[in-house]
Wavefront OBJ file of the C-alpha trace (Angstrom):
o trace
v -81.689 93.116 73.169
v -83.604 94.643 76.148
v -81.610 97.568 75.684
v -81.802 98.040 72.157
v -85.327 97.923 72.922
v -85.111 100.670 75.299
v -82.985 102.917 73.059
v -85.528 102.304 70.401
v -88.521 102.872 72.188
v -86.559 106.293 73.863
v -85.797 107.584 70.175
v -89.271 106.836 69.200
v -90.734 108.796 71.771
v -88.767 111.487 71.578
v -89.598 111.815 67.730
v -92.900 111.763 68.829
v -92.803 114.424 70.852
v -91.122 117.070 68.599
v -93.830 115.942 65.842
v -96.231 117.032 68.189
v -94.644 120.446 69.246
v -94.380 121.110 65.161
v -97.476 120.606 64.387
v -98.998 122.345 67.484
v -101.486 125.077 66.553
v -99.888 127.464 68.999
v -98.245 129.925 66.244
v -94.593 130.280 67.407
v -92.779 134.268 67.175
v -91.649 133.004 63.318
v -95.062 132.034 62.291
v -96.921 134.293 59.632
v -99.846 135.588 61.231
v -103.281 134.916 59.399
v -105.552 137.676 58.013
v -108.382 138.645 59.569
v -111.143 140.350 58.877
v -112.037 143.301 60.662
v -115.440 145.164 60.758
v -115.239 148.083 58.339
v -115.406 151.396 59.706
v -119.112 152.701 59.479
v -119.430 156.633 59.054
v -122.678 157.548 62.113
v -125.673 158.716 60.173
v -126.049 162.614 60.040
v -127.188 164.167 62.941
v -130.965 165.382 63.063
v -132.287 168.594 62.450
v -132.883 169.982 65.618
v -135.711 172.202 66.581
v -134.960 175.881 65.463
v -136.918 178.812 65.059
v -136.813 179.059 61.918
v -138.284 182.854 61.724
v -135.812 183.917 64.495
v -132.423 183.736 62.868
v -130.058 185.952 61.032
v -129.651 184.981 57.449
v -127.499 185.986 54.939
v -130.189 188.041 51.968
v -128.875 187.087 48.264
v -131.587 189.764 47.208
v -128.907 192.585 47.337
v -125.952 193.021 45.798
v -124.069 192.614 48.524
v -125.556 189.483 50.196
v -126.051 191.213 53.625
v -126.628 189.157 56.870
v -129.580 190.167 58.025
v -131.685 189.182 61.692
v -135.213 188.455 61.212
v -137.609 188.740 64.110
v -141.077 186.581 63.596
v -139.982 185.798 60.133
v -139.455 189.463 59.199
v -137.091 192.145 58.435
v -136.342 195.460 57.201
v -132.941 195.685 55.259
v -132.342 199.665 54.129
v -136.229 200.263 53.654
v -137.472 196.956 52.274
v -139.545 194.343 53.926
v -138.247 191.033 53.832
v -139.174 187.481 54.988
v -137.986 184.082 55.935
v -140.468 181.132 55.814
v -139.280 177.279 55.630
v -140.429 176.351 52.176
v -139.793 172.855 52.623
v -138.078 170.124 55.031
v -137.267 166.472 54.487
v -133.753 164.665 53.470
v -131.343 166.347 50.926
v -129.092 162.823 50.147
v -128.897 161.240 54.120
v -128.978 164.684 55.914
v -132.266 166.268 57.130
v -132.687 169.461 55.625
v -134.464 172.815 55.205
v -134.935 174.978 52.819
v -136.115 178.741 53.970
v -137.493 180.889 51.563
v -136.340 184.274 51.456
v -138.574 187.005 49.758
v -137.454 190.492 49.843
v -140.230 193.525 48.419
v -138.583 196.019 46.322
v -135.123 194.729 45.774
v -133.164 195.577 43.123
v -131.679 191.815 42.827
v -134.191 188.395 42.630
v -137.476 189.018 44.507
v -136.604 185.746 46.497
v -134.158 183.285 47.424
v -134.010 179.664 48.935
v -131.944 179.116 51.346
v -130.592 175.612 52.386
v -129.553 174.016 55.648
v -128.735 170.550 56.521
v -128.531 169.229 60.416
v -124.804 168.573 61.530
v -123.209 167.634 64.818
v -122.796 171.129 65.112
v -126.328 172.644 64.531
v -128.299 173.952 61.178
v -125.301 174.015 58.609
v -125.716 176.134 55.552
v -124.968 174.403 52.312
v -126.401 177.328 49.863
v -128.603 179.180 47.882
v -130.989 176.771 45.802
v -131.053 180.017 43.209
v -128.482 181.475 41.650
v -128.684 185.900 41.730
v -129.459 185.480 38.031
v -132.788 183.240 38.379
v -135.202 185.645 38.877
v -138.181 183.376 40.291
v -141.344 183.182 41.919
v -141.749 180.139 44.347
v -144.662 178.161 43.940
v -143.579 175.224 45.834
v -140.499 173.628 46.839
v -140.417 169.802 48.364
v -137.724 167.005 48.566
v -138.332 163.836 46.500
v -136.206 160.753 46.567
v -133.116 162.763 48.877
v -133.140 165.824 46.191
v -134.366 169.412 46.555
v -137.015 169.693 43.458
v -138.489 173.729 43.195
v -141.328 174.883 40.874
v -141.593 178.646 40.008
v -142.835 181.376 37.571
v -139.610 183.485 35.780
v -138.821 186.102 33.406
v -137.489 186.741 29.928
v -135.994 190.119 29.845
v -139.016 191.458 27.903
v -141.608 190.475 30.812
v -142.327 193.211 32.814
v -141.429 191.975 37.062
v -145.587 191.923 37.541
v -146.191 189.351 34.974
v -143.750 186.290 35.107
v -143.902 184.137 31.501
v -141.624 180.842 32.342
v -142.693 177.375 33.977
v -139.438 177.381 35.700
v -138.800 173.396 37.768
v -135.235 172.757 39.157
v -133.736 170.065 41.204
v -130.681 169.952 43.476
v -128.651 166.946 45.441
v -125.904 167.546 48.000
v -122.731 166.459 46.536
v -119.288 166.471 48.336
v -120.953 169.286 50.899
v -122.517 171.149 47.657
v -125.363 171.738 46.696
v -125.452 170.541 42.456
v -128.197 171.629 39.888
v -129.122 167.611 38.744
v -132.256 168.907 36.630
v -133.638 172.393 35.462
v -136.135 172.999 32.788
v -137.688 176.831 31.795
v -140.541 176.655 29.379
v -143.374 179.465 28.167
v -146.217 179.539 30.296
v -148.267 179.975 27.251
v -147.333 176.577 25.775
l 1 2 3 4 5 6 7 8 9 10 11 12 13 14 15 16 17 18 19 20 21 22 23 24 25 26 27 28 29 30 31 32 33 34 35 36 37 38 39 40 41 42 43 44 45 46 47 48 49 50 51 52 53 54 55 56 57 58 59 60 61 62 63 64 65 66 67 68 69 70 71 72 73 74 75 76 77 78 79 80 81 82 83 84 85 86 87 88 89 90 91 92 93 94 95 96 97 98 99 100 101 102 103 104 105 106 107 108 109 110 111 112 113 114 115 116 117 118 119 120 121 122 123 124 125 126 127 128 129 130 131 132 133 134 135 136 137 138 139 140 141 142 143 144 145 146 147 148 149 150 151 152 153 154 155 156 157 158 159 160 161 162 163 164 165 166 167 168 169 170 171 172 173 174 175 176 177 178 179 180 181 182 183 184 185 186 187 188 189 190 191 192 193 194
């Protein structure tokens, strides 16, 4: 009986142990691994605007027909015998980049009298997303200023019977930055005698 015993109490024990090794939470090279979750990749935020001088660049001048690149000292510049000028109209965030808009205003060109031109800050300095006014809006800037991540502009325009001196529109237009672009989101052009 004693070794009956023994055998018995040897198989026991040995079942025991391979239990154990089965249900050991060490996963073995057949296990299926579980899923984890891993941090989703975050995008950095846009890099800031550094500090330019604003008045000592070369822009390109969508007051001419040919959209010349021209280099403005002190905010100024002559372009084939007209006076032209670069202030910043406006800065604040166009969507999540910090941006600036420049106005451009050239005296005696045959194309718009002025221009806004619009920069966002990149990794790699002041990048330039665009015109805020197409070379068919003829438009005097009254103020330009970003509200809720969009570019909004007010102005004074022209029907083609108003003589350049005497602008007759309310002109208000608003841009975002979409896919690197710069979108028209609102734009309204009403008499100024309404």
């Amino acid at each position: 009986m004693t070794v009956r015993r023994s055998v018995a109490l040897a198989l026991a024990l040995v079942a025991f142990l391979l239990l154990g090794a089965c249900s050991s939470s060490t996963p073995t090279a057949s296990s299926t691994p579980t899923a984890t979750t891993s941090p989703t990749a975050t995008t950095s935020a846009p890099a800031p605007m550094p500090a330019v001088a604003w008045g000592e660049r070369t822009y390109p001048v969508p007051c001419f027909t040919n959209v010349p690149e021209v280099q403005f000292n002190n905010g100024k510049a002559k372009y084939r015998g007209f006076d032209v000028t670069a202030d910043v109209a406006a800065t604040g965030q166009l969507a999540a980049y910090e941006s600036v808009a420049v106005h451009i205003v050239c005296s005696g060109a045959s194309g718009s009298p002025s221009s806004i031109l619009v920069y966002i800050g990149t990794t790699a300095g002041p990048t330039y997303v665009g015109p805020a006014l197409t070379p068919d809006e003829v438009i005097d800037l009254d103020q330009a200023s970003y509200v809720d991540g969009q570019l909004f502009i007010e102005g004074f325009g022209f029907t083609r019977r108003a003589p350049m001196c005497c602008p007759d529109l309310s002109v208000t237009k608003t841009l975002d930055l979409v896919d690197g672009a710069l979108v028209v989101t609102a734009h309204t052009s009403k008499p100024l005698n309404s």
